[in-house]
N, C-alpha and C positions, 0 to 999 in steps of 0.2 A: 594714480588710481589703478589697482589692478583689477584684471579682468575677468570677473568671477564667471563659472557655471549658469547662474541665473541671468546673466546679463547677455550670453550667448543662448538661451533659451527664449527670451526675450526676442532676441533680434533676428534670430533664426524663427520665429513666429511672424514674426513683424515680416519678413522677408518673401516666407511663402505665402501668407495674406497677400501681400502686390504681386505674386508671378498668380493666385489665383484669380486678381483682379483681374491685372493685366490680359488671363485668359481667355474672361465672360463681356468685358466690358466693350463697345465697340469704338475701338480705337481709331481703324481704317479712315484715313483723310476720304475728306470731297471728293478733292480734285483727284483725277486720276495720273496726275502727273506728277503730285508729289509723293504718291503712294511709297512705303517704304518696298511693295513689290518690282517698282523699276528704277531702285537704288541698286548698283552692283560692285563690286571690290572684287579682282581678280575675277569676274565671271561670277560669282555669288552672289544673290540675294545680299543684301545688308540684313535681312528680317528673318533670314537664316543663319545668318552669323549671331544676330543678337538673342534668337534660341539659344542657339549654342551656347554664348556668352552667361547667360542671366543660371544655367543648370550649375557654371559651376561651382559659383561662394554657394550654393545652397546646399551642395554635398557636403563641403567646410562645412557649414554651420550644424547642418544638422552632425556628423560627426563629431565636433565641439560640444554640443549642446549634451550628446549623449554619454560622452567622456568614458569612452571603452578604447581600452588599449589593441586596436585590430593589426597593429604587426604581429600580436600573439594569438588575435583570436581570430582564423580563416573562416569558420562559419559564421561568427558575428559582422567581420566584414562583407561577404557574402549575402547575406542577411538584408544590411542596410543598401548595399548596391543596387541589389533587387526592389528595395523599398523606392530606393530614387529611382529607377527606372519605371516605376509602378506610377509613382506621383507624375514624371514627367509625359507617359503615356495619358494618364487621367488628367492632365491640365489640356492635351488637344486634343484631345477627344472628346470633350466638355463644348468642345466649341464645334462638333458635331450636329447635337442638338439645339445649338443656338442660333435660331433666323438670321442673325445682323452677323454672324462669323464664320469661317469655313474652315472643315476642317482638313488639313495638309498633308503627305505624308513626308514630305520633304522636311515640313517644321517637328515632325514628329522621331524622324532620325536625328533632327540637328539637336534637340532635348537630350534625345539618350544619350547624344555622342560626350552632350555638354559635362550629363551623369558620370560618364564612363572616364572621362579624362578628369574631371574633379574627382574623379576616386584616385588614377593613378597616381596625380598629383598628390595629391592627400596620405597616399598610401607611401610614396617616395619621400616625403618630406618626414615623415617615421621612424624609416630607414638610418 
């Protein structure tokens, strides 16, 4: 089965629907002890890493889904990078104004960094 336009449209919907669940919904354990906040890997948050982590299939997909050739076109890639860094700043910042979540700056770097490296990558794999 190959793997049309519409089916990376699809799943790149599907994908930001649960990073904007993910954002609003209150996740945060009970206990303060299994909180994903004093999980650590090399001195990092785990919940910082998994920011990082979840930005960067969604710059794939949304580049996928769009199906523009940005090794040729610098202000279209441009364009979208901005866009993901947009979304990923409005996913914690959402959680700003919500009672049961708070919002980070530290989760708020680790998002764009996520954007920023799903672009390289993205952009390399072009290449």
């Amino acid at each position: 089965m190959k793997i049309t336009e519409t089916h990376f449209k699809r799943l790149f919907y599907f994908y930001t629907i649960i990073l904007v669940l993910l954002a609003i919904l209150p996740i945060n354990s009970i206990s303060p002890d299994s909180a994903l906040n004093n999980i650590y890997i090399i001195s990092i948050r785990l919940d910082y890493l998994l920011h990082f982590a979840v930005f960067i299939p969604w710059v794939f997909l949304l580049w996928k889904m769009v199906g523009v050739s940005f090794s040729s076109n610098l202000q279209a890639t441009l364009l979208y990078i901005i866009l993901g860094l947009l979304f990923a700043t409005a996913n914690e910042a959402v959680q700003y104004l919500l009672p049961y979540r708070a919002f980070n700056i530290n989760d708020l770097l680790a998002n764009g960094l996520g954007v920023l490296l799903g672009s390289v990558l993205f952009l390399k794999d072009l290449s």
